[in-house]
Structures are given as structure tokens and as C-alpha cells.
MARVONU-57882 format. One record per residue (C-alpha): x, y, z; residue number from 1; residue in one letter. Coordinates in steps of 0.02 Angstrom, whole numbers, plus 50000, padded with zeros to 5 digits. Layout:
<rs>
> X, Y, Z, NUM, A $
...
</rs>
This chain:
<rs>
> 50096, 50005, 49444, 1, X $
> 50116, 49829, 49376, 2, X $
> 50297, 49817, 49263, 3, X $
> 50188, 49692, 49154, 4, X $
> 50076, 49805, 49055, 5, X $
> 49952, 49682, 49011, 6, X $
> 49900, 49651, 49184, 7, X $
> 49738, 49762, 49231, 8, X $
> 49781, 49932, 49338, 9, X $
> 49745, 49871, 49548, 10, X $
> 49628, 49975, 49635, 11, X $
> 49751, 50062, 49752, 12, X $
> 49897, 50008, 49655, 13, X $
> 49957, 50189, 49641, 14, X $
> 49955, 50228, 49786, 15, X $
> 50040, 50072, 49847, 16, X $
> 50166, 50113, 49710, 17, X $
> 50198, 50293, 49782, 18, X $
> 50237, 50230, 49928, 19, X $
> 50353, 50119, 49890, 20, X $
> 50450, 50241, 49794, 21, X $
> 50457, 50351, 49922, 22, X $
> 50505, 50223, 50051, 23, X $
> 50652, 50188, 49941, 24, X $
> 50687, 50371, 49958, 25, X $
> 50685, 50389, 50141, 26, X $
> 50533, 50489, 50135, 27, X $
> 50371, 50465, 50249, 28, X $
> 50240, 50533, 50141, 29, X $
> 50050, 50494, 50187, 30, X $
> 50062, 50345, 50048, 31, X $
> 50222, 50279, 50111, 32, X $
> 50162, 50287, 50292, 33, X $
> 49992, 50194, 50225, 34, X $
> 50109, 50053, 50163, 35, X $
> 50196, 50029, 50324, 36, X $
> 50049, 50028, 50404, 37, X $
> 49975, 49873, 50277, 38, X $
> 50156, 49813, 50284, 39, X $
> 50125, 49626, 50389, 40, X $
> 49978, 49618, 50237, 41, X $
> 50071, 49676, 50084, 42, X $
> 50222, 49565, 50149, 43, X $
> 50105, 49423, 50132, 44, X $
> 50068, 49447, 49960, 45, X $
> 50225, 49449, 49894, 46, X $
> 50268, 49644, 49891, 47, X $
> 50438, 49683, 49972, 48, X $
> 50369, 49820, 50098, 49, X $
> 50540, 49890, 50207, 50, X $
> 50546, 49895, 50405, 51, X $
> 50549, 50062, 50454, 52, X $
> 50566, 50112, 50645, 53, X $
> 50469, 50271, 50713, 54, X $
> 50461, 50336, 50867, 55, X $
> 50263, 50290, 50863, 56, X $
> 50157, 50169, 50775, 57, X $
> 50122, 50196, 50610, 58, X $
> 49945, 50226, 50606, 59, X $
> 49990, 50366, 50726, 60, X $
> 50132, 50453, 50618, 61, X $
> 50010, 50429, 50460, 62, X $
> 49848, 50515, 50567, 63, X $
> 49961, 50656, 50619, 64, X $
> 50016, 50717, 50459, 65, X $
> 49842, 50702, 50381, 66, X $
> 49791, 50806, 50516, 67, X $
> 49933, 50956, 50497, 68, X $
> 49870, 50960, 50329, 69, X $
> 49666, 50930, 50329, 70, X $
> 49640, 50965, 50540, 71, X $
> 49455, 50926, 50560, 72, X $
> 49445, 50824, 50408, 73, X $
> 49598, 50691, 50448, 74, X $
> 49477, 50558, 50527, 75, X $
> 49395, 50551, 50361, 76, X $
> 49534, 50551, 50254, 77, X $
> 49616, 50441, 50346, 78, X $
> 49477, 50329, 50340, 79, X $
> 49471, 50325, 50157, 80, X $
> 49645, 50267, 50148, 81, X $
> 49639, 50120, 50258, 82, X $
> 49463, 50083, 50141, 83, X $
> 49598, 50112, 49967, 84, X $
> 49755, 49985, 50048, 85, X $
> 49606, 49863, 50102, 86, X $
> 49532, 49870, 49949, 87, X $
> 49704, 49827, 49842, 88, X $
> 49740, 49690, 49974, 89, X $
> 49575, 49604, 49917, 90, X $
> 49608, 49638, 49726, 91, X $
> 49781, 49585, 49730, 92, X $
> 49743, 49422, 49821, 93, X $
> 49586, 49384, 49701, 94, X $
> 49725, 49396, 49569, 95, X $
> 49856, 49305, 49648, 96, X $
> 49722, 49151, 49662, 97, X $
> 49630, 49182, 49506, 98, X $
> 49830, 49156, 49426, 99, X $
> 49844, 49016, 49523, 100, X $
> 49705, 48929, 49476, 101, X $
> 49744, 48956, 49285, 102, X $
> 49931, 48875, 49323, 103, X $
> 49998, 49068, 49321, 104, X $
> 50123, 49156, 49444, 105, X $
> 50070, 49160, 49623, 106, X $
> 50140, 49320, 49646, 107, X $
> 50114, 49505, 49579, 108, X $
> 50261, 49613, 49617, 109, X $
> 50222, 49810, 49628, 110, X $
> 50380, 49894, 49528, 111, X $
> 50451, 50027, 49606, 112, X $
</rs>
């Protein structure tokens, strides 16, 4: 979630948020996993994503622990969630510009 309250709520933000929290945490949840995985993206935009290192890429780590929990429903879950981080990418940098062109910040920070 934004930490300026006035600012409409990101599709995806929460998730994004939950990840980050959890990243700070030392915990690879699904939604942190998601946000390394959109990390090079999310960098972009301003949001301080940490380098983790796995033993496998991320997209694996995050598809195997869908699966332990769903099994024959993972591909579509995991689907969904690339669809949700995509989708905040594209909201968050429609912001970013539509702030810019207004004389605004450039940059939207997700609190953790």
C-alpha cells in the first residue's frame, strides 16, 4: 500500500506490498517470490526490490510452491499472478507519467 493515503489503491499493490514485507523478513512466500521474479521491472520504477540468491530461478521456486499447495491447478494460479505483477507494473508506470506530466513526483514508493 501507498504511505500517502490520498493516492488511489494500485491494482496489485497488495500483493506487491506483501511481498516486500516478507522479503524484509527473510521469508519466500508466493508474493515475495512474485516480486523477485518482477524484480529487474519493479527496480525500474522506483521500488527498492532486494537481491535474493536461490538455488533456482525464481519463476521456478515460485511454480513449485504453488504447486505443493494447488498440484494440478499451479499453472493457473501461477498464471494469474504474473497477469496481477503485470498489471501493477502498467498502473504504476501510467501514474509515475501521469505525475510527471502534472510537474508531480516521478516516483511512487510501495511502504513496507
Amino acid at each position: 500500500m501507498s504511505s500517502e493515503k490520498s493516492e488511489a489503491f494500485l491494482p496489485g499493490e497488495d500483493i506487491v506490498t506483501q511481498g516486500l514485507v516478507d522479503l524484509a523478513k527473510g521469508v519466500l512466500t508466493e508474493s515475495a517470490l512474485l516480486v523477485l521474479v518482477a524484480g529487474p521491472r519493479l527496480r525500474g520504477l522506483g521500488i527498492d526490490v532486494p537481491e535474493r540468491s536461490l538455488d533456482e530461478p525464481y519463476e521456478h521456486a515460485l511454480y513449485s510452491l504453488i504447486e505443493d499447495r494447488l498440484s494440478t491447478g499451479a499453472h493457473s494460479y501461477y498464471n494469474s499472478l504474473l497477469r496481477r505483477i503485470v498489471s501493477y507494473a502498467h498502473a504504476l508506470e501510467r501514474e509515475q507519467s501521469r505525475l510527471e506530466r502534472e510537474g508531480g513526483h516521478t516516483s511512487r514508493k510501495t511502504a513496507v
